[in-house]
C-alpha positions in Angstrom: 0.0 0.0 0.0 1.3 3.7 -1.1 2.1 5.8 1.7 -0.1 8.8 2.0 1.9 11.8 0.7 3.0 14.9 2.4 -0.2 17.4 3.1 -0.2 20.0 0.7 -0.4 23.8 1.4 -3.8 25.4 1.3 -3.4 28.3 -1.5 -6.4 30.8 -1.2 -8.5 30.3 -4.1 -12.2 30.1 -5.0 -14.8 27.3 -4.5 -15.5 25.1 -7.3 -19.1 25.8 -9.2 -21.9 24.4 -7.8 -20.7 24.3 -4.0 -18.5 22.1 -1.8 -18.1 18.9 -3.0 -18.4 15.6 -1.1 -15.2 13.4 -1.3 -14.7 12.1 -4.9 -12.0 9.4 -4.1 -11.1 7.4 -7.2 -7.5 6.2 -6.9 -7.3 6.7 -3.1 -9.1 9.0 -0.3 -6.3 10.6 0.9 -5.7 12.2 -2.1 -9.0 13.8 -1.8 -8.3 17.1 0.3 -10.7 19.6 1.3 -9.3 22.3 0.0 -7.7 23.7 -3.6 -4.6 21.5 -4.8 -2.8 23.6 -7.1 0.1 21.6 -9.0 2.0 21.7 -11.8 2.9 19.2 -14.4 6.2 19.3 -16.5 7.5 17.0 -18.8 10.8 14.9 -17.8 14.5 15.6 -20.1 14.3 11.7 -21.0 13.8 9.3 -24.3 10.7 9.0 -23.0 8.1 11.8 -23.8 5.7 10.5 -21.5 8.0 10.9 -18.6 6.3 14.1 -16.1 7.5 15.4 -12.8 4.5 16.7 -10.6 5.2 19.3 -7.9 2.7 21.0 -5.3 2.8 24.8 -4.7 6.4 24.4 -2.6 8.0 22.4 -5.6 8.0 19.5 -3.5 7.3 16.2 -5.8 3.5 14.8 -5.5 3.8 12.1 -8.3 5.5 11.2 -11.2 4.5 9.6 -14.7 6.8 7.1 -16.0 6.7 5.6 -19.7 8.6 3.3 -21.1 11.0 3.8 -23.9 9.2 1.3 -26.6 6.1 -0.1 -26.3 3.5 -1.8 -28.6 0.3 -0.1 -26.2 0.8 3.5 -25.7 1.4 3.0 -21.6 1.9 5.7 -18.8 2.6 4.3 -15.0 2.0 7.4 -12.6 3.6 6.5 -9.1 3.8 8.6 -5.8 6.2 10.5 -4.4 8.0 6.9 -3.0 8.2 5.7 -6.5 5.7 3.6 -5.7 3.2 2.1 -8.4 -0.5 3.7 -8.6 -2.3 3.8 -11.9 -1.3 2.2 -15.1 -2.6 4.0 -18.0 -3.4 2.0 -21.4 -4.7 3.5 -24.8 -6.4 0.8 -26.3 -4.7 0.0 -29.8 -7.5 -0.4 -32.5 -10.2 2.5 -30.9 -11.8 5.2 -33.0 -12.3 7.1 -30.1 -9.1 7.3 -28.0 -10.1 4.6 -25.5 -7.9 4.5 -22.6 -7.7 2.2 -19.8 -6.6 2.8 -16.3 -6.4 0.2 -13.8 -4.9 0.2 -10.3 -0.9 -0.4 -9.2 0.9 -2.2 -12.6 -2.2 -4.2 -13.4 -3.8 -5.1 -16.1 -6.6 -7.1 -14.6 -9.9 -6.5 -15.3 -10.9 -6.8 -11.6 -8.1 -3.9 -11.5 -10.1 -1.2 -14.0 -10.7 2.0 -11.9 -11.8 3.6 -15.0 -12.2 4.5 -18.9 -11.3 7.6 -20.3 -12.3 8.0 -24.3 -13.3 10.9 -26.5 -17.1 12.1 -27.2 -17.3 11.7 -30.5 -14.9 10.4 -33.4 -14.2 13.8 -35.5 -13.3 16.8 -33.3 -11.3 19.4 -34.7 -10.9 22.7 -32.6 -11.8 21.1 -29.3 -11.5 18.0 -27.5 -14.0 16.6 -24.9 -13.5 13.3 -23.2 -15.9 11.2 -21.2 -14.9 9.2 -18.3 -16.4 6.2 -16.8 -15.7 4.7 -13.5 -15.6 0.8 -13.7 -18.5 0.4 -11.8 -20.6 2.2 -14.9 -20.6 -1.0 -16.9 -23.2 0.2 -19.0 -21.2 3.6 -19.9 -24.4 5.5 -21.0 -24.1 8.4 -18.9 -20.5 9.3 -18.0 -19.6 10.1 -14.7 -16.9 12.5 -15.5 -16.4 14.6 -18.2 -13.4 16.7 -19.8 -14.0 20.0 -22.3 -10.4 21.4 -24.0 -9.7 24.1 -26.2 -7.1 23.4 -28.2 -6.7 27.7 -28.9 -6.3 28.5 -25.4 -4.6 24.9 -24.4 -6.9 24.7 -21.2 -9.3 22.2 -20.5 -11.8 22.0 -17.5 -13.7 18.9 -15.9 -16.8 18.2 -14.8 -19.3 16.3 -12.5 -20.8 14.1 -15.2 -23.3 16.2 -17.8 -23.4 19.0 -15.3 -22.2 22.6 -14.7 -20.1 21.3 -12.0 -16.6 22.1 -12.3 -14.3 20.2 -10.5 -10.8 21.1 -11.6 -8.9 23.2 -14.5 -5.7 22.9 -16.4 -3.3 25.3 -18.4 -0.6 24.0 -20.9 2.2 26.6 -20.7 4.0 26.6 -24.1 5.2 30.1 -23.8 5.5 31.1 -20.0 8.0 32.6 -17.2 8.1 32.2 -13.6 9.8 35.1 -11.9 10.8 35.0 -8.3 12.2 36.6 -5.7 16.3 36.7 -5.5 18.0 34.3 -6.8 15.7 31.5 -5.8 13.8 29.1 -7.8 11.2 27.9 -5.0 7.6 28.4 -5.5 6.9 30.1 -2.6 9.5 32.8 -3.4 7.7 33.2 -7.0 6.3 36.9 -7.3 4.8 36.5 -10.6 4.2 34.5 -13.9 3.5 35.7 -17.5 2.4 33.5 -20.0 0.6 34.1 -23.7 -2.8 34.6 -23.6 -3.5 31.8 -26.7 -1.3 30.0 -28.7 -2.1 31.5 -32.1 -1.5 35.1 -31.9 -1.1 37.8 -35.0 0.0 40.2 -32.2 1.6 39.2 -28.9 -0.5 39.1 -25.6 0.8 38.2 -22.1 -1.5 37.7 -19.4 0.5 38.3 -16.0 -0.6 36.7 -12.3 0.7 37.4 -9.1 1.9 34.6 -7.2 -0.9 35.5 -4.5 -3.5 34.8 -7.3 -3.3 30.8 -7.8 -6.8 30.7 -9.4 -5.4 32.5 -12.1 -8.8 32.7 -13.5 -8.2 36.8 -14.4 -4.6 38.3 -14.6 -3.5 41.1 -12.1 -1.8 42.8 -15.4 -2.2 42.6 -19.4 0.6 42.9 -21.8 -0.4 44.2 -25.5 2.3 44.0 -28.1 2.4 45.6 -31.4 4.4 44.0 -34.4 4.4 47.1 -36.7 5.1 49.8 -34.0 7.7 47.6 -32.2 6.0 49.0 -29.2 4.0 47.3 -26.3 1.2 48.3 -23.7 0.9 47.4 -19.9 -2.9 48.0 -19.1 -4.2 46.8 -15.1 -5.9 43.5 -14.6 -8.2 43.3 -17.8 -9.2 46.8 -18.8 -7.6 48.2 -21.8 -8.4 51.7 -20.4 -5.5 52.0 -17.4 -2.3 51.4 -18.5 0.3 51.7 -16.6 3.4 51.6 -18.6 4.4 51.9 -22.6 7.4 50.3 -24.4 8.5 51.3 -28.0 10.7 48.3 -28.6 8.4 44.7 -28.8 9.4 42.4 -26.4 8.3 38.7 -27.1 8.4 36.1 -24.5 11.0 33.6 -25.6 9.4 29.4 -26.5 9.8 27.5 -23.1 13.1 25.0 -22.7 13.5 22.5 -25.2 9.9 22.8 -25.7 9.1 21.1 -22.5 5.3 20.4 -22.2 3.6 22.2 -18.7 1.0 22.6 -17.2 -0.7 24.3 -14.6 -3.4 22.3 -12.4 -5.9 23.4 -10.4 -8.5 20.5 -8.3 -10.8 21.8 -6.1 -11.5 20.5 -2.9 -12.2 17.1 -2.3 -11.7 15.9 -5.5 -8.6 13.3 -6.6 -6.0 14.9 -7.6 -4.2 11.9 -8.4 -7.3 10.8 -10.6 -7.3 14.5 -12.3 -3.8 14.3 -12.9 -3.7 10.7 -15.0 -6.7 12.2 -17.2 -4.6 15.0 -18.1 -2.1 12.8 -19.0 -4.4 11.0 -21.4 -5.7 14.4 -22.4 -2.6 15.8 -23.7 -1.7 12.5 -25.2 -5.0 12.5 -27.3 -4.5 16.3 -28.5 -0.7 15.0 -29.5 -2.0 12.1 -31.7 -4.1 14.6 -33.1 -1.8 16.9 -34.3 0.5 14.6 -35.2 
């Protein structure tokens, strides 16, 4: 049995839509706290693309996602902090939909399914939604979960089933900085983070979040750049009316390390995070094949 990992720091943010949740434990209850877990998920230097490194809010290590080097099934292992095994993730090889498979430790029992994770429908092209179906829903009519990505703003949210609920949120970072405080690297020294505001961009927009807003549902600042005037625009929080500063050279956030996949993961409380991080595993693996 995995040890329970270290209690997580308990960043002020908002309450999920729809209320406090009861405990939704999938993989295990103590990964089910009752307040907001935010993490973040970056992709291992390895052979391996599907190798990630998931820290908490003090850069302490959570989990980790291990895959192997060559494999005939597209396979991801997430383990705990101890290296020990939880989940084994499975895309199912012939499957018009994506299927994946995730069953608990390094089984591939059937008595071992925790659940399936597969797209809505066959053909999506500017989004991605997933449904997810706890072993128990044999039937799979209704899903129990259920995943909604845009593939312009690489975020994605989840849901309660087919309702309004909203249980956690993820950001990929392709373009983003982390600034802190010194000459540390520690999250709790970070002051701020820019990142773009969308992936495609004619002009360059960077939304910027103090390190006191983990939500990061609306930036504390905006940046505006403009390609002709090689000039750029600091406006406060959202408005395009106050800004606060003016640049006549462009300044363009450089493409993150070795193009590095990360994101940034927000559960709410009492949800698994351990369950929310392997489907954003599998969601990031499905947008892949799709672009690829």
């Amino acid at each position: 049995m995995a040890a329970p990992p270290p209690m997580l720091p308990a960043p002020p943010a908002p309450a999920p839509t729809g209320g406090q949740l009861e405990p939704l434990p999938v993989v295990a209850p103590h990964y089910c706290v009752p307040y907001v877990v935010a993490l973040n998920v970056k992709q291992d230097m390895s052979f391996a693309e599907g190798n990630f490194t998931i820290t908490d809010a003090n850069d302490a290590v959570v989990l980790r996602v291990k895959s192997p080097v060559f494999t005939i099934h597209n396979r991801r292992f997430l383990r705990d902090a101890a290296d020990q095994p939880l989940l084994c993730m499975r895309e199912k090889v012939f499957s018009l939909h994506n299927r994946w498979e995730v069953f608990r430790g390094d089984s591939y029992n059937d008595g071992d399914l925790l659940f399936t994770a597969k797209t809505t429908s066959v053909l999506q092209l500017f989004k991605t939604e997933m449904d997810i179906f706890l072993a128990s829903n044999t039937a799979m009519e209704v899903c129990d979960f259920k995943m909604k990505g845009s593939f312009k703003e690489r975020s994605c949210v989840f849901y309660l089933g087919n309702t309004n609920t909203m249980i956690a949120q993820v950001f990929s970072m392709p373009n983003r900085w982390d600034v802190f405080s010194g000459d540390s690297s520690n999250r709790c020294d970070l002051l701020f983070t820019a990142r773009k505001s969308s992936v495609i961009q004619l002009r360059t927009h960077l939304d910027i979040f103090l390190a006191t807003n983990t939500a990061q549902l609306t930036c504390d600042f905006k940046l505006k750049c403009s390609f002709n005037d090689r000039s750029w625009v600091l406006y406060r929080g959202t408005s395009s009316n106050v800004d606060i500063a003016q640049v006549r050279r462009q300044y363009i956030v450089p493409s993150a390390v070795l193009g590095r996949r990360t994101f940034d993961l927000t559960v709410f409380p009492n949800v698994d995070y351990a369950f929310i991080t392997a489907l954003v595993l599998i969601s990031d693996e499905i947008c892949r094949d799709r672009q690829h």
